[in-house]
N, C-alpha and C positions, 0 to 999 in steps of 0.2 A: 504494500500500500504506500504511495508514492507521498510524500510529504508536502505541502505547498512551501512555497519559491517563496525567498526573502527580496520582497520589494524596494530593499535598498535602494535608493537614488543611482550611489557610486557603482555599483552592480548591474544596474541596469544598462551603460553605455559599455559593461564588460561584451566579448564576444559568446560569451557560453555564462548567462548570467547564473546559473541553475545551478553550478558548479561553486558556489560560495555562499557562505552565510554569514551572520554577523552574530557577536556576543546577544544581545539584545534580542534578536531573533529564535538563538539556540536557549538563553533562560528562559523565555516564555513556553516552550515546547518540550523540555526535558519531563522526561516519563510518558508522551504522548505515544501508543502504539505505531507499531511500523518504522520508530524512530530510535536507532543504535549512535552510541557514540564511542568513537576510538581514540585511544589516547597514544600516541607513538611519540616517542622522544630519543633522543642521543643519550639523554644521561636516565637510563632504565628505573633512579632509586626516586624519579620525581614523582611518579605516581603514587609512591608509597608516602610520601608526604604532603599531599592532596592532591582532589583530583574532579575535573568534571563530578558530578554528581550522576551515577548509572553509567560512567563512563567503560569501560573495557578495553583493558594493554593490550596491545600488541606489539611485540618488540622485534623491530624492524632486522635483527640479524637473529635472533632466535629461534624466532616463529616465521619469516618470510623464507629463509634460504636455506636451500639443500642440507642438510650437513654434514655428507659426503663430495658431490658435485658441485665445482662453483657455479651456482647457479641457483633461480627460486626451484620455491618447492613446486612440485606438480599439482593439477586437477584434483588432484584423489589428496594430497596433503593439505590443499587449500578449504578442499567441501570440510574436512576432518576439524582444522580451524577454526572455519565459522560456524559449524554445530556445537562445536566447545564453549565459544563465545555466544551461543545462542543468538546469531543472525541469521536470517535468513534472506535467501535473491529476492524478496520485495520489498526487505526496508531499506531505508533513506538512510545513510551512510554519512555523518559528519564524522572529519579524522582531526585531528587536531596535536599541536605539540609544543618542545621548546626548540630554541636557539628557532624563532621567525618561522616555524613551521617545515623547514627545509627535510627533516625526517617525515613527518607527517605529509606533505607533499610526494614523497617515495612513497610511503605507502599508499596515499590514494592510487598512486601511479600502478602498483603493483595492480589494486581494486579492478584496474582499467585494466589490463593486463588479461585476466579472468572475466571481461566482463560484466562487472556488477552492473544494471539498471542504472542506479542511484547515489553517485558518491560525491559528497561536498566537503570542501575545506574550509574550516571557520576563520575567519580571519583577524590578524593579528595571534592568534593562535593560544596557547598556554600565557603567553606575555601580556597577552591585552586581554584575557580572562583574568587572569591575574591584578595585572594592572588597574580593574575597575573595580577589584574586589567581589567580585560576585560569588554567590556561595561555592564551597567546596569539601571533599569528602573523603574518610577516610578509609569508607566503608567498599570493601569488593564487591561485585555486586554478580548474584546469582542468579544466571537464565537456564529455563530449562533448555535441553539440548534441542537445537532445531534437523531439521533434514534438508540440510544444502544439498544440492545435486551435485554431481561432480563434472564441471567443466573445465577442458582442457585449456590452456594459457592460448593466447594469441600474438606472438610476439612482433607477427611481423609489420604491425603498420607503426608498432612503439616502440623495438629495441633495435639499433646498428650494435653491428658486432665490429672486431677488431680485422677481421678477415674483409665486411666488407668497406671499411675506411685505408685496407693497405690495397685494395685494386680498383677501387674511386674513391677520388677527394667528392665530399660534397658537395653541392655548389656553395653552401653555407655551414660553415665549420665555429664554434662559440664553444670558447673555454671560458666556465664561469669561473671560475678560480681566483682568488687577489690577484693584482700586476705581479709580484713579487716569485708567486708561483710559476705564472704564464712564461716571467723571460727568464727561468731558472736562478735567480739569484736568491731566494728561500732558501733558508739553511732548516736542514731535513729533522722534522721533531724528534727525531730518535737517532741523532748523529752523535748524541753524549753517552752513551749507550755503554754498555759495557765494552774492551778491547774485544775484537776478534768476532763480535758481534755487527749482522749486515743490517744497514738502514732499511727502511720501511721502501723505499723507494730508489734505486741502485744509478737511474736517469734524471735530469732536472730539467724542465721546459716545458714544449707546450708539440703537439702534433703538426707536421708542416700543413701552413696556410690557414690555421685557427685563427680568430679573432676575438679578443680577447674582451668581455663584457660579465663583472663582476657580478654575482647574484643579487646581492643585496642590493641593487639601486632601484629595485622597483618597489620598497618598501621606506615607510617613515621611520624613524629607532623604536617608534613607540610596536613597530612588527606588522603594522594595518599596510593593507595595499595602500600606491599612493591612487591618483585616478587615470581615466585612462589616458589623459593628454599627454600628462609626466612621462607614464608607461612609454607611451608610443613614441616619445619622443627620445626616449633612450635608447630604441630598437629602428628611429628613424631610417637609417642606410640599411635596412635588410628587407630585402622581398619578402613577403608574408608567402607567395606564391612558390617559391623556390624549396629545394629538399635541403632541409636544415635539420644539423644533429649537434645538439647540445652534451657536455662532459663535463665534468672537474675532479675529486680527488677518488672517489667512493662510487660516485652517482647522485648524490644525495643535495646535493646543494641544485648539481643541472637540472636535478626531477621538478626544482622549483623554479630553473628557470622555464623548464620544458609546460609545467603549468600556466608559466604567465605566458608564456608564446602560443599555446594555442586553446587557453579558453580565457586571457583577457585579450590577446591580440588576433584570435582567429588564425593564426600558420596555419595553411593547408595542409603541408608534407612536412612533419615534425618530429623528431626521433630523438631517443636516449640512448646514447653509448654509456652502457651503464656499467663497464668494465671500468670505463676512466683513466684517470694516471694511474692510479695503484696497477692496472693492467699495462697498462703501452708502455709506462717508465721500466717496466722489468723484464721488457719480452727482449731478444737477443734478435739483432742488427735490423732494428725499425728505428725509422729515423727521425731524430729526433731536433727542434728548431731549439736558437734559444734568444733572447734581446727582448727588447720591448715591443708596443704595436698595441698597447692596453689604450680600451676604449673607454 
């Protein structure tokens, strides 16, 4: 049962307005049937010290991927999921998180991935729930087990792979990652490391012919989208039309840019290489840029 649409102003000149909701929107409707809320974060222990009210974790390296194969979990591990969490394929999907939603945006992503009807990202996320104070909970909260069906992942209209970035360049390539990352001059968070111990990352730069446009500039600090003029005005120089694949360390930060590209900006042909640097920087004789060109 499909939830109605947050009539938001800001939302409404979005391209895919359906895909967002507002604090305001989501307190008025908490406990409404039909209506699930996900809480995905980077730092796993935030739920544990509040949390959406009726909210439900999901923990974006636990619960989404493989843990044998780099890769998500399949159809059959995904239905398994959300009958645990007591969802099921007709409710209205709000996901939500910390650090700006940039996790929670992955996992909507993944949602898309499989298909769900109905998945929205709250906006400004864990930070701007927070931020206005509004109630929160310490309580887990128990659904009975639903009967998801089990459908297979679709990856091809959402995931580039590294296979198909080494035998075409995109026509639109976006590493959202800091400048510092982009022209290799970041010094690697685990280079103090123990002796004899290999960094996280063995390569430093950016993929030949990326273009480099930071995640975070479609957002206020306070984590709220800005609107859509700002938006678009940071994305000015790219064809919306064109095949564009978005990266940066994880996947996780591009899944939010990959968000604002094609349900606040409408991108036609839009994809996640969701290998990222943690992938390209380590594979053997792929080549790799380095300097500046940050947008």
């Amino acid at each position: 049962m499909s939830i109605e649409l947050d009539d938001n102003p800001k939302f409404k000149d979005f391209a895919h307005p359906e895909k967002f909701v507002s604090a305001a929107w989501l307190s008025a409707r908490l406990g409404k049937p039909g209506l699930r809320v996900v809480e995905s974060d980077e730092d796993a222990y935030l739920y544990d010290i509040g949390h959406i009210p009726g909210a439900v974790r999901i923990d974006w390296h636990r619960d989404l991927n493989d843990p044998v194969t780099r890769d998500f979990i399949d159809g059959e591990a995904f239905a398994k999921l959300m009958s645990e969490r007591g969802i099921t394929r007709d409710d209205t999907i709000v996901v939500y998180g910390d650090k700006s939603n940039w996790w929670a945006a992955y996992t909507a992503w993944v949602f898309e991935l499989f298909g769900h009807p109905d998945v929205r990202l709250l906006d400004g996320g864990r930070d701007a729930w927070m931020g206005e104070e509004r109630d929160t909970s310490f309580a887990v909260p128990e659904f009975p087990a639903s009967d998801y069906p089990v459908v297979e992942r679709n990856d091809a209209p959402y995931r580039t792979f590294a296979a198909d970035l080494l035998a075409e360049t995109p026509a639109q390539l976006i590493d959202a990652r800091p400048a510092d990352q982009y022209d290799g001059t970041a010094k690697d968070p685990t280079a103090d490391r123990a002796p004899g111990k290999s960094p996280s990352t063995l390569r430093h730069g950016h993929i030949p012919g990326a273009v480099n446009v930071t995640w975070g500039r479609s957002l206020f600090p306070n984590a709220l989208f800005k609107d859509l003029p700002n938006i678009a005005a940071i994305y000015e120089d790219f064809d919306p039309k064109a095949r564009t694949v978005v990266y940066c360390q994880l996947g996780e930060s591009s899944a939010h840019t990959w968000y604002v590209l094609n349900h606040i900006l409408g991108f036609e042909n839009i994809s996640l290489y969701d290998g990222s640097w943690a992938e390209w920087g380590n594979m053997v004789r792929v080549p790799v840029e380095q300097g500046s060109g940050a947008s």
